[in-house]
Phi, psi and omega in degrees: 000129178207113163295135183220142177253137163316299182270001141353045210304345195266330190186087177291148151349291166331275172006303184285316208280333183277334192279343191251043226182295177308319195250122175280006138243075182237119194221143179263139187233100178258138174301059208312148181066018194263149166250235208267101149119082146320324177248081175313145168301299182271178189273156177310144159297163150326314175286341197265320185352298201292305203287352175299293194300327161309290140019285173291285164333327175276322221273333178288321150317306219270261232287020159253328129193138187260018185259354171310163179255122218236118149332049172304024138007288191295336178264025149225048195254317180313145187259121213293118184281066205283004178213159178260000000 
């Protein structure tokens, strides 16, 4: 399983797209409007909270079992911040 944030300059979406090309249960999640790290060291702000938690919910799907077909929906709802 590999997260990629859209806007991400440090570990672009490709990146993802090659570990998932390699591994045959391998699913790339890019994060729209996401940037470096889907799982912060402190906890999400109140705006980041729902999509954190999404995050957290695929990875616990994908590693419970991976070979299911898992609904990424939820990493491409967030909306774009250009300031906090």
């Amino acid at each position: 399983l590999s997260f990629t944030g859209e806007l991400d300059v440090s570990s672009s979406g490709i990146a993802g797209y090659k570990i998932d090309m390699l591994y045959v249960n391998a699913e790339n999640v890019v994060f729209r409007n996401g940037y470096h790290g889907q799982f912060p060291t402190e906890l999400p702000n109140a705006e980041d909270y729902e999509y954190w938690l999404c995050a957290l919910q695929l990875a616990q799907q994908f590693f419970n079992n991976p070979q299911q077909k898992i609904d990424f929906g939820c990493a491409k709802t967030r909306k774009l911040r250009l300031v906090r």
